[in-house]
N, C-alpha and C positions, 0 to 999 in steps of 0.2 A: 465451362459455363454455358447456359442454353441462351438463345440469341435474347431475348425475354430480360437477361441479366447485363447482356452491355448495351450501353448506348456511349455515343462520342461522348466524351469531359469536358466540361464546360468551366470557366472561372467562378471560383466564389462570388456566389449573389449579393450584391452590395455590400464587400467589405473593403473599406479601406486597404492597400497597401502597406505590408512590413515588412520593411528588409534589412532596415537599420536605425539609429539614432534618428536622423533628420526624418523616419516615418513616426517613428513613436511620438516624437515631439508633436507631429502636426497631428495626429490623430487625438492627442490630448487638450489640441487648442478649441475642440469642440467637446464643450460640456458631455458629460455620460447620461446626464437626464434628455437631451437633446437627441441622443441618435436614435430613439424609438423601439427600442432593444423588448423581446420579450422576456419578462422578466420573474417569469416563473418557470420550472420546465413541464406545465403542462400547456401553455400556450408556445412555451417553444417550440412541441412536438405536434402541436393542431396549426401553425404556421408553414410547418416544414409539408404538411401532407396536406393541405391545400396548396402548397406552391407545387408539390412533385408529388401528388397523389399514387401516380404509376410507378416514381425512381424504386427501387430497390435499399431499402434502410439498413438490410442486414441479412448477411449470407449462416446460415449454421449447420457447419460441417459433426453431423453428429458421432462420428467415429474418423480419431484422426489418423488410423491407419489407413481408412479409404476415404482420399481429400479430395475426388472427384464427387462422393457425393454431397451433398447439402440442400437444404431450406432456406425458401428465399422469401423476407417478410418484405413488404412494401411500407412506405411510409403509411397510407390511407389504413392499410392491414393495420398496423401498429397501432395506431389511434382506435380503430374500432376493437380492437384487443384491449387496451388501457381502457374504453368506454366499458366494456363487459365484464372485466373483474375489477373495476371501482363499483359497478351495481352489483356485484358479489359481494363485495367487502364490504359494502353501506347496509347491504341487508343483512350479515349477520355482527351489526352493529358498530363499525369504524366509524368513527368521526374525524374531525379537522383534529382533533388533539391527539389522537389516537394511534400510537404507533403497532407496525405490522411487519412484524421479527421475520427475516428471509434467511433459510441458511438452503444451498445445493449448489452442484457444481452448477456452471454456466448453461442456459438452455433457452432459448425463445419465451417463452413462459416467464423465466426467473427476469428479463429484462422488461415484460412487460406488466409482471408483477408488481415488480420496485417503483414504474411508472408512475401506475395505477395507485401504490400505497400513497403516492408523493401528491397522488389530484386530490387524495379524501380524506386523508390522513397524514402519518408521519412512516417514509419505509424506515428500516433499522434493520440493515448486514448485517448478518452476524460469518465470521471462518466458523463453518462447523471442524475445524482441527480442534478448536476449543476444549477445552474439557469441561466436565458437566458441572464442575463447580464457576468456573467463568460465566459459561454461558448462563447458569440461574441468576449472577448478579446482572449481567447485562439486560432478562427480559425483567427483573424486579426492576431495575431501573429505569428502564424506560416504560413497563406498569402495562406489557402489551401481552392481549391476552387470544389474539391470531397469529398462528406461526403456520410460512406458507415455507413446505421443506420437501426436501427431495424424493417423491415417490419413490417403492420399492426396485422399480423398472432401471431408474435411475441411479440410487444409490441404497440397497438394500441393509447393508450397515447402520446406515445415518437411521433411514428411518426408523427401523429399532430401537432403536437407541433414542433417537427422541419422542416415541409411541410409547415407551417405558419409563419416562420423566416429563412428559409433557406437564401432567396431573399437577407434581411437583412442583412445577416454575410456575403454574395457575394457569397454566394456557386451557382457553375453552374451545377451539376451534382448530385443529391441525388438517392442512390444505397441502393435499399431495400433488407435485409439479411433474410432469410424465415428460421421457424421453422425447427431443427432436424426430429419433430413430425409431421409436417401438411404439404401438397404439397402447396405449392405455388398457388395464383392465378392468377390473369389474370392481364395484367399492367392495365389493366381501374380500377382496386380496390383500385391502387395506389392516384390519386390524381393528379393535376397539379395545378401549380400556373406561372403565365407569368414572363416569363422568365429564368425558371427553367425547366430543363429535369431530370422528377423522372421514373427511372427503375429498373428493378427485376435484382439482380445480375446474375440469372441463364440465362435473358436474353442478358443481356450484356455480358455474357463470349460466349454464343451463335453465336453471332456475330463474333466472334474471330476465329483464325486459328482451322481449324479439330482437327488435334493432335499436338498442341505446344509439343515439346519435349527439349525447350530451351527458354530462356527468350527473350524479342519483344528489348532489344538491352544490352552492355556489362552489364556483372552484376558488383553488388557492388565490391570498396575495403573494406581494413578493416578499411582505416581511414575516409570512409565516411558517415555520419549522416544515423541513421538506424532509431532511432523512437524520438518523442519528447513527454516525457512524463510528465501531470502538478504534481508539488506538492501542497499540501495545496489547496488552494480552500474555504477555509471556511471562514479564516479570511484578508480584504484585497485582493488584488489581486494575482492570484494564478502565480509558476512560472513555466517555460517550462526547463525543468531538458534533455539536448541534449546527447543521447549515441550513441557512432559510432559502426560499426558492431565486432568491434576490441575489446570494452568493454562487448559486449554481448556476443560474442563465448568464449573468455575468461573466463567470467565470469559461461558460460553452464558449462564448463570443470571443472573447479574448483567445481563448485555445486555437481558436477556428481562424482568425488573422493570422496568428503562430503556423498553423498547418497549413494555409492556403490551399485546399483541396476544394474543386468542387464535384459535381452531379456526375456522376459517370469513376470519381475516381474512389479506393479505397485504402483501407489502414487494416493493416491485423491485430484483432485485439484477443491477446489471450491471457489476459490475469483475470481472476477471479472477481465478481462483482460483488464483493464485498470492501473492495479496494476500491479508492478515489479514482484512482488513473483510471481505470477500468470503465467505471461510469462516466466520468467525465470526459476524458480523452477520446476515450474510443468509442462511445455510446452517446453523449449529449453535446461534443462538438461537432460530429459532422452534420447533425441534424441543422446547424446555421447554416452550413452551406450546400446541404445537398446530398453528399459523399454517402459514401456506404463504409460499414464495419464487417469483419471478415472473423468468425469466432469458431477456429479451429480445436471443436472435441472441449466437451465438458470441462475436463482436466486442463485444458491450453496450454500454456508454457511449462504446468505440471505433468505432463504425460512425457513421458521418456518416447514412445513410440512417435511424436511429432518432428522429433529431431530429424530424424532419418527421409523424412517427409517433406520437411520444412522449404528446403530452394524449390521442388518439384513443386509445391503449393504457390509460390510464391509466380512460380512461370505460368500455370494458370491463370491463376485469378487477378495476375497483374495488378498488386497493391502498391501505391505510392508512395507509404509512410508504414509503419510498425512502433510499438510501442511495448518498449519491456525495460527489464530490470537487467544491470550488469551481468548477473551469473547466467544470463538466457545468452545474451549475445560470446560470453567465453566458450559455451555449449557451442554456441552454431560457430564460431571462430576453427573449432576443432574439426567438422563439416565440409568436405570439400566440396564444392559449387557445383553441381552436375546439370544444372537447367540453365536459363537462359532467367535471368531476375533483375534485367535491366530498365524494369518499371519499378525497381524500388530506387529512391531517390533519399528520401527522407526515417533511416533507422533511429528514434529515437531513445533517449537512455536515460531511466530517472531510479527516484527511491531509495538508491546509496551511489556513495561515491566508488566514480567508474575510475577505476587501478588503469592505468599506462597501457601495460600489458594486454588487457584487453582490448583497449582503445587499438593499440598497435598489430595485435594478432587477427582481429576482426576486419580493418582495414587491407592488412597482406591478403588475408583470405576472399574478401569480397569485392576489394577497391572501391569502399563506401565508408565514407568519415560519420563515425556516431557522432550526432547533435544532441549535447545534454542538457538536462536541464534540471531545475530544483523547484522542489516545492512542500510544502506538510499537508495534512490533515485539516489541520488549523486554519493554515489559509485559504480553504476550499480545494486544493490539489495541486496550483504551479504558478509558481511568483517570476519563476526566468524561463527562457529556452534561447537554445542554437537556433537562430536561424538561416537558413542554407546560403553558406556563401561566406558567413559571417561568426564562424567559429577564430574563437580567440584562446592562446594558448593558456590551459588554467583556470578558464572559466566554466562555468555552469550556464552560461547564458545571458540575453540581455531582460533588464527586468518587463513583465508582461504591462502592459499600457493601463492606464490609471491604478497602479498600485505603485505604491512608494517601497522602497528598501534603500534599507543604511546599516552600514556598521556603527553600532553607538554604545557609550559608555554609560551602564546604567549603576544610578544610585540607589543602593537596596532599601537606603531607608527613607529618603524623602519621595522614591518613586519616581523619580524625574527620568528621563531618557536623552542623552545631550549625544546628537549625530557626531560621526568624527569626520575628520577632511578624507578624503577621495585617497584612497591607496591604505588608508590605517584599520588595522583589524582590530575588530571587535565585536560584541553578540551582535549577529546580524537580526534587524528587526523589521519589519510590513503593518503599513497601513493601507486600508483601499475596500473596497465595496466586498472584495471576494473574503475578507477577516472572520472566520466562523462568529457565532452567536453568543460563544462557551461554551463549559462543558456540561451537561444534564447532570440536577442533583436532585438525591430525594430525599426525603424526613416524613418515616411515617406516609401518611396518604400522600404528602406537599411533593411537587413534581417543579421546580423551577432551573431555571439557566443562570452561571455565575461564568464572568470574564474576570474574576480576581487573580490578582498576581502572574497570568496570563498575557493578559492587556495591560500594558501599562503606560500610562499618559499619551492614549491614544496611538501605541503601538506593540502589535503583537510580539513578544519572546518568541524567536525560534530556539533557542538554546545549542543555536548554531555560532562557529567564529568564520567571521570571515571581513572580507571588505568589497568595496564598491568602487569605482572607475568606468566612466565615460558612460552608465547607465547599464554595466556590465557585474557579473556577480562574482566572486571568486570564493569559494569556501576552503578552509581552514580546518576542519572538523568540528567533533562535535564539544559540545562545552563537558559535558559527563565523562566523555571517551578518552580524554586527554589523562596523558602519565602522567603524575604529580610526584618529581622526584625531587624530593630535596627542594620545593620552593623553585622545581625547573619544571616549565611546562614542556609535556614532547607529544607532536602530534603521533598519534599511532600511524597515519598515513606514512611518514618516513622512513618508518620501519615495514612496512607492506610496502611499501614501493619498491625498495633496495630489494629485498626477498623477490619481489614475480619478477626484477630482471631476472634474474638467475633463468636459466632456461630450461631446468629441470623443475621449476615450481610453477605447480599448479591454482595455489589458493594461499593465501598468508590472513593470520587475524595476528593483530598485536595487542594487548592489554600491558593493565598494570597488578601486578600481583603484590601483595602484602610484604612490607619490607619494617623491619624496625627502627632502622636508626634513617632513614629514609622516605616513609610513609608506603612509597610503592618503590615497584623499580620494572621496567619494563620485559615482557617475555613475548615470546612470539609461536603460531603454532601454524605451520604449513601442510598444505600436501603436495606429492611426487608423482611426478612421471614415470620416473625410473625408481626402484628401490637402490640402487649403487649409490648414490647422493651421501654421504654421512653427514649428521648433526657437526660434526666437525669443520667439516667445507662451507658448510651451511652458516657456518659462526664466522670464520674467517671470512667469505663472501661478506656477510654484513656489515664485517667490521671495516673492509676496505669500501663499502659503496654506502656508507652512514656518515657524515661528518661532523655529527652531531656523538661527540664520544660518549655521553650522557642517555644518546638513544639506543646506543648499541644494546642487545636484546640480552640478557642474563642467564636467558634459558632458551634454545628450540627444541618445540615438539613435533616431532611427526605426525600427524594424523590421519585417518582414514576420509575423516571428510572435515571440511570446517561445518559447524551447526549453520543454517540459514531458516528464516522465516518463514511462513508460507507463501511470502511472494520475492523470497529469494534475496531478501535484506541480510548480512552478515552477523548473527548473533552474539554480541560480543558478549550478555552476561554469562552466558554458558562457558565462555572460554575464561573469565576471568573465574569463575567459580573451581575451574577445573584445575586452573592452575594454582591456587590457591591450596585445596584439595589435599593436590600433589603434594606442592612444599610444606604445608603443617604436618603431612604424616611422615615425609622426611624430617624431618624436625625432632619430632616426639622420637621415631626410631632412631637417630640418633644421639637421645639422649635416657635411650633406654624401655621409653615410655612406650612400648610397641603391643597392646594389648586392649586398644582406644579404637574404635571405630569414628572416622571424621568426617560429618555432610557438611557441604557448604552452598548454604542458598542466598538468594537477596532476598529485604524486605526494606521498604521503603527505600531503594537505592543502596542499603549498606548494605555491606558480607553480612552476614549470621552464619555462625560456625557453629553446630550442635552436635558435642560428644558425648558417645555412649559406650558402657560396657563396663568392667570390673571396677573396684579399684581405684586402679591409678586416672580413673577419670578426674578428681580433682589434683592430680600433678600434672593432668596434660592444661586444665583449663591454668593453671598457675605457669606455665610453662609459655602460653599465649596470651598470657591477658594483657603484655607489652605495644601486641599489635593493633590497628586502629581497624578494629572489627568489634562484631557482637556476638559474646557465644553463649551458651544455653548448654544446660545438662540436664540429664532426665531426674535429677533430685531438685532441680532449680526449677524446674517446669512443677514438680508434686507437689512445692512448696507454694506457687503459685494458684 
């Protein structure tokens, strides 16, 4: 780093103390209207750069094979960035309603893009992994008709491909985002299609006032829609999760007591800015107190080539904190230490439940305890965290200060929510200022937000089990992911847990597969280290390290990889579809019916089983119509 980039560490600028219970409490005995908090994050970020106009906001390393070099944005920088492409976006017509669809990797631009959409409008992530029928409902949904995406410089795929459907999803303005690494070209490299006006963002700000020093009209409140960001995607249609700027300043604030970082120290952020964590954790809370963010290569935690990179970055740029997803830290677990990374302190771990094994391979290898933590979409990003010192065995954390969580027993049909005593599981639920808005719906022209069935008597469904103790979190899984055998509930975790002891397993998923006189029955599908391992051993192991006889797994599969999300979340519909899959066409071939082709997808949360082919497709659909699925044939579809 050039001297320019460190200066001494200082403590968080007037935050409160959290180390435990007895801080949380007292931090609470003072009203949240009371501490002065900015409560939008465009005054969050014009706060932050009048107090540290010089600090350094954020390092971007534009190629993570060479993690010496990087761009370094300043707080003051950042704001007159966010001033310059909000008078872009105002003049080729964003308003405060007006959402402004962002899809590319990570890049200086894309965080001051998203800023910028949040001062004059509404930003709205999108994972360009998406496919193009996702992403049309996302920008019809949200009715935004400026999509700022990844220059060719940057991702030459992407843009293609959304320069050949932009038209399509009604977008009138596509705004190309240029490399950290590479100047920009010329707008003719860009591309046109009729009807559509594709520009370089550097020239569209170009366009704009000399020196904005204010935004191109009032800025946000805090109770008005700041980003609309999807959940899910994978299965069915994804949904638009609405947070107002009152949820996200808030929520900075509270992250930022959790992190206690100040001016001088930093965090690595490498998931993708279409992700909560990613914005908030590592982009809108340090700005409370100072800190800097450290955004290793486009791709971050998705580049393979960081790994090998990662301790030798880490002995640089001397980060204090990191932020990732389970499957990053088993990656670097495998990593042997070769620099000196005794300024990290704080590895944090959220987004799916962190497996033992990890927890335990990570610490041998590093001699640093991951602090987990939980949190949704829904709730703005993180309802608990670890905090250092204060890790409890089984927990997720202690819950973050002015938000409520309980495990409660809800009544489906009066709607009531009735908390349970301290140690009793059940759907865990959150109330508190960070609670999204709901989710974005449309009808026709009509654009409005609904918290139905979501919120319920004044507290959000996570659709999570777990319980609560001493203001500490413990989860359970999930409510969907649970085996339903026989009227037995089994968490999948007991079965992935038994599995990664084994010390030839690499990854475990457990679902529940189709069972008839049972509803499901649990299967399980791992990967190896070594191929010597038999399914065999593999079943015996589990049967001796399950005590739950009910849980023991019916079937293991081998696999080359388990499916995971783009930010590395464990995809369990894929696995439950696969297995599924499997056993219908063993099924049917053993009872002859072997001339049926079988897909099995979700919709609306259930199996659909769609057979095709001669014949005996109405023997195989008779053959299954016992099981508690939905199946479809290609005569049943024409009849339709």
């Amino acid at each position: 780093m050039s001297p320019a980039d460190v200066r001494p560490p200082t403590g968080p600028a007037d935050l409160p103390p959290l180390t435990g219970s007895a801080d949380l409490h007292a931090i609470e005995r003072v009203p949240l209207a009371d501490r002065g908090l900015a409560l939008t994050t465009y005054e969050l970020l014009a706060r932050a750069a009048r107090q540290w106009p010089d600090e350094p906001c954020s390092l971007w390393i534009p190629d993570a094979a060479a993690i010496e070099d990087h761009v370094t944005v300043t707080f003051a920088a950042l704001l007159d960035r966010v001033h310059r492409i909000a008078h872009a976006l105002h003049a080729v017509g964003v308003g405060r309603d007006d959402a402004v669809t962002l899809m590319a990797p990570n890049c200086s631009d894309l965080l001051a893009a998203t800023l910028a959409a949040e001062a004059v409008g509404v930003a709205a992530p999108v994972n360009a992994a998406l496919d193009v029928r996702h992403v049309s409902h996302l920008v019809r949904l949200t009715g935004s008709r400026v999509l700022v995406a990844a220059g060719p410089e940057l991702d030459k795929a992407l843009w293609e491909r959304l320069l050949d459907s932009a038209t399509d999803l009604g977008i009138e303005v596509l705004v190309a985002l240029s490399s950290d690494a590479v100047a920009p070209g010329s707008a003719a490299g860009l591309g046109t299609r009729p009807g559509l006006r594709t520009v370089r963002l550097d020239d569209l700000v170009d366009d704009g006032p000399a020196v904005p020093d204010a935004l191109p009209a009032a800025p946000p409140k805090p109770d008005d829609p700041a980003a609309f960001f999807h959940t899910g995607g994978t299965t069915g249609t994804p949904k638009v999760a609405v947070h107002t700027h009152r949820n996200q300043a808030v929520m900075a604030w509270t992250l930022a007591l959790a992190g206690r970082s100040g001016t001088g120290q930093s965090i690595v952020a490498g998931l993708p800015l279409f992700h909560v964590n990613a914005l908030l954790v590592t982009a809108l809370a340090p700005m409370v107190s100072g800190a800097r963010s450290i955004w290793p290569g486009p791709l971050g935690y998705r580049d393979p080539k960081l790994y090998a990179a990662f301790w030798r970055l880490v002995e640089r740029y001397r980060p204090r904190a990191m932020s990732a997803v389970p499957t990053v830290y088993a990656y670097l677990a495998a990593i042997p230490v070769d620099a000196d990374i005794s300024s990290l302190e704080s590895p944090v771990v959220g987004a799916a439940p962190l497996p033992d094994s990890v927890r335990r391979t990570f610490a041998r290898t590093t001699g640093l305890a991951l602090l987990e933590g939980y949190g949704l979409t829904e709730g703005t990003c993180a309802s608990a965290a670890t905090l250092p010192g204060d890790a409890r065995p089984g927990s997720a954390g202690q819950r973050l200060p002015y938000q409520a969580v309980a495990a409660a027993e809800i009544d489906e049909a009066s709607g009531r929510v009735r908390p349970l005593p301290a140690g009793e599981v059940g759907e865990l639920v959150i109330s508190g200022p960070t609670v999204f808005a709901g989710y974005l719906k449309r009808d026709g022209d009509r654009r409005w937000v609904s918290d139905r069935d979501v919120v319920v008597d004044g507290w959000l469904r996570t659709g999570d089990l777990g319980f609560v103790r001493d203001d500490h979190v413990h989860l359970r899984g999930r409510r969907k992911d649970l085996i339903l055998r026989g009227g037995h509930n089994i968490d999948p975790a007991v079965i992935e847990d038994a599995l990664l002891a084994h010390p030839a397993v690499t990854a475990a998923g457990a679902v529940g597969r189709p069972d008839r006189t049972s509803g499901e029955v649990p299967v399980a599908f791992v990967t190896l280290a070594t191929p010597e391992v038999t399914v065999e051993e593999l079943t015996a192991w589990a049967g001796r390290h399950i005590s739950e006889p009910a849980a023991c797994p019916k079937a293991i599969t081998v696999a080359d990889s388990i499916p995971l999300t783009e930010v590395g979340k464990p995809y369990k519909p894929a696995l439950r579809e696969a297995a599924a899959a499997r056993h219908f066409r063993d099924e049917l071939i053993e009872h002859g019916v072997d001339a049926v082709e079988v897909a099995v997808g979700h919709q609306d949360g259930r199996l659909v089983v769609r057979l095709t082919g001669d014949g005996e497709v109405g023997a195989a659909a008779a053959l299954l119509r016992d099981y508690d699925v939905d199946i479809s044939t290609e005569a049943e579809e024409a009849d339709q």
